[in-house]
C-alpha atoms as an extended CHARMM CRD file, in Angstrom:
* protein
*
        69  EXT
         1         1  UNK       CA              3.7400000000      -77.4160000000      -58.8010000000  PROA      1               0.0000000000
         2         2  UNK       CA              6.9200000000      -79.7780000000      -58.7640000000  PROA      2               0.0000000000
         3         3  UNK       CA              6.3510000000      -83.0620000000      -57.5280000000  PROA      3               0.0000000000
         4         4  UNK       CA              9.0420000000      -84.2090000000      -54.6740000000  PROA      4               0.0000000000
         5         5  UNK       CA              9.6620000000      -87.8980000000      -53.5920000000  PROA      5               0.0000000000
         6         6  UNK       CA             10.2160000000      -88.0320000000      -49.9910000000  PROA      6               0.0000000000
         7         7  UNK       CA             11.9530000000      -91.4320000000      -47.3880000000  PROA      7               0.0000000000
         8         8  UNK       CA             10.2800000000      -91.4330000000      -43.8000000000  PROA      8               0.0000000000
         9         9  UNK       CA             12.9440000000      -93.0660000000      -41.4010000000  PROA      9               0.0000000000
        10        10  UNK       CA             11.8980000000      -93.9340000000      -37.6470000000  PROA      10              0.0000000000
        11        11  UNK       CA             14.0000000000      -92.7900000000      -34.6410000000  PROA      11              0.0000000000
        12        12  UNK       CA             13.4660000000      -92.4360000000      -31.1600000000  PROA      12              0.0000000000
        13        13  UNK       CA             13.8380000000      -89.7090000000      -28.6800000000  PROA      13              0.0000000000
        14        14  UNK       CA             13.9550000000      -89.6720000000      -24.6770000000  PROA      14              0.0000000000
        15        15  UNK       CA             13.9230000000      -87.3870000000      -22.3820000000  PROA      15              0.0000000000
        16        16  UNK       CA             14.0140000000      -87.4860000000      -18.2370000000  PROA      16              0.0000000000
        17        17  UNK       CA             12.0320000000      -83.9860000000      -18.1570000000  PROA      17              0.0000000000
        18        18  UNK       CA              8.8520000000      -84.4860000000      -21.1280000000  PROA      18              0.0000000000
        19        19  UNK       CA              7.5680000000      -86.2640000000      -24.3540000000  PROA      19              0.0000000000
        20        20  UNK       CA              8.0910000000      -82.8020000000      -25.7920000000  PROA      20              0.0000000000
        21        21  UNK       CA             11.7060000000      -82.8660000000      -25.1440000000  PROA      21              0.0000000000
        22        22  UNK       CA             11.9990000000      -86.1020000000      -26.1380000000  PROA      22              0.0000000000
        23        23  UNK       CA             10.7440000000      -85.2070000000      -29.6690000000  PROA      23              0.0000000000
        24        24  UNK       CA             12.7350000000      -81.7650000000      -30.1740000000  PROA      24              0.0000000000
        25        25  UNK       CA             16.1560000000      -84.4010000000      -29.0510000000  PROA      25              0.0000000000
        26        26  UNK       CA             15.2210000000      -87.1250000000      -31.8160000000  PROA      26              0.0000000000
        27        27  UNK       CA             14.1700000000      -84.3320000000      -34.5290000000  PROA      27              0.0000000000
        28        28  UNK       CA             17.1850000000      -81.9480000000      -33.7560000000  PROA      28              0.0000000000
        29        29  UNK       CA             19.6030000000      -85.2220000000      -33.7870000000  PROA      29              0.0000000000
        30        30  UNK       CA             18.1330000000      -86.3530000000      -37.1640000000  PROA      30              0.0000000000
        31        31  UNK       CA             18.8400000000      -83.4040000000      -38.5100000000  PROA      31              0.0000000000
        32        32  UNK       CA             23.1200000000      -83.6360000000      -38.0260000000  PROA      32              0.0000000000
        33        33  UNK       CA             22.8830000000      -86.2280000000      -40.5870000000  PROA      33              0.0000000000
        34        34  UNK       CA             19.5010000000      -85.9090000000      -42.7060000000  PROA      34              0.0000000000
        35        35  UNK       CA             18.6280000000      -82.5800000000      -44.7400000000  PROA      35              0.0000000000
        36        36  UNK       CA             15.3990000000      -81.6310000000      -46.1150000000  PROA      36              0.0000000000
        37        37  UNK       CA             13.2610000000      -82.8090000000      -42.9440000000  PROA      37              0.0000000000
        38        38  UNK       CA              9.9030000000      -81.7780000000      -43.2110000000  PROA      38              0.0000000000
        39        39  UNK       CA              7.6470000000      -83.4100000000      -40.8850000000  PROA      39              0.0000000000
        40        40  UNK       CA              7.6430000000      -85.9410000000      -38.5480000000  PROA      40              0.0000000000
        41        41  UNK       CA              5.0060000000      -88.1070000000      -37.0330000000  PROA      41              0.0000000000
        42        42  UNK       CA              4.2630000000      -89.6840000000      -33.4080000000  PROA      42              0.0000000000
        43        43  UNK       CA              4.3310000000      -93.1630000000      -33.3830000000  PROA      43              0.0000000000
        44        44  UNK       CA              4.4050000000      -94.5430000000      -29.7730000000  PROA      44              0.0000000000
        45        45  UNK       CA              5.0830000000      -93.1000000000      -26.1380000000  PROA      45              0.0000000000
        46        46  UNK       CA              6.3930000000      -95.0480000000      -24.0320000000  PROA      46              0.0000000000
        47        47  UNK       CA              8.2730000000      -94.1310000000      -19.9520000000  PROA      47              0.0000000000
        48        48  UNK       CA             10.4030000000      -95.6760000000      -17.2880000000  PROA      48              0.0000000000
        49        49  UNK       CA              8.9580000000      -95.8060000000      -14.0520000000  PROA      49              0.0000000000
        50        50  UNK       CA             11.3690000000      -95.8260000000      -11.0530000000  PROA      50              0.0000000000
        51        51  UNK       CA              9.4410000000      -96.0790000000       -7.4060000000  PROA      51              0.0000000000
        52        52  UNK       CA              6.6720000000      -95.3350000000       -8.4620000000  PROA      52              0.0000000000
        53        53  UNK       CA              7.5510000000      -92.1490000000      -10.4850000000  PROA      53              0.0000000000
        54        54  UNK       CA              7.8090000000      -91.4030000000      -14.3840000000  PROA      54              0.0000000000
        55        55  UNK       CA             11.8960000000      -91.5210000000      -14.6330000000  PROA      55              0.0000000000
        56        56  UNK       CA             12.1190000000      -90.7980000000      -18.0590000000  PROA      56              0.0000000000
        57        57  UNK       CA             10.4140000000      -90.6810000000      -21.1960000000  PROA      57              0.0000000000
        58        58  UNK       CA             10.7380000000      -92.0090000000      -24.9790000000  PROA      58              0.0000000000
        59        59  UNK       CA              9.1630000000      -91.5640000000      -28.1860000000  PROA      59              0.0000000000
        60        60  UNK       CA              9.4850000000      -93.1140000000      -31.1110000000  PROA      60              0.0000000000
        61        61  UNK       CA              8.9100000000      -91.0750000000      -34.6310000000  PROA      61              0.0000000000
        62        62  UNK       CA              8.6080000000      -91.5730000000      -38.2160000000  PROA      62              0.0000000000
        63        63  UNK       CA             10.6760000000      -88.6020000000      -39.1950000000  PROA      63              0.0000000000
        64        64  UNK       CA              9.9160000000      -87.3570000000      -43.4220000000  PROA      64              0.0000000000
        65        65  UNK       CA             12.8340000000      -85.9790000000      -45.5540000000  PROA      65              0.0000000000
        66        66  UNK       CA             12.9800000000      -84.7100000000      -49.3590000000  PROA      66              0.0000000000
        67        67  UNK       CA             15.1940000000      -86.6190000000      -51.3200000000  PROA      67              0.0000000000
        68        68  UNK       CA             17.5340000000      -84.2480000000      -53.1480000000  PROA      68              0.0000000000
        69        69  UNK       CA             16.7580000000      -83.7080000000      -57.2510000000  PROA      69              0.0000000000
């Protein structure tokens, strides 16, 4: 089995329509600029509230990459 050395990174997403969209924004953003993403990991949700209702939502990840050989 080789052994890899990976760097975690933290990012954050939002989204006005779910945490889950949130998330697939931050991950698919990441990965313009980062190869070798492998996992990622859900740190905190947070949301806007505006009159009384959830205006948007944001996430904040640890995102895990392999660092090239």
């Amino acid at each position: 089995m080789t052994e890899h050395v990976y760097k975690v990174v933290e990012i954050v997403g939002s989204s006005e329509e779910s945490v889950t969209k949130a998330i697939e924004r931050a991950v698919s953003k990441a990965g313009e600029t980062l190869r070798n993403l492998g996992w990622f990991e859900v740190m905190q949700v947070r949301g806007h509230l505006e009159n009384g209702k959830v205006a948007h939502y944001q996430v904040t990840l640890k995102v895990g990459f392999k660092l090239e050989e």
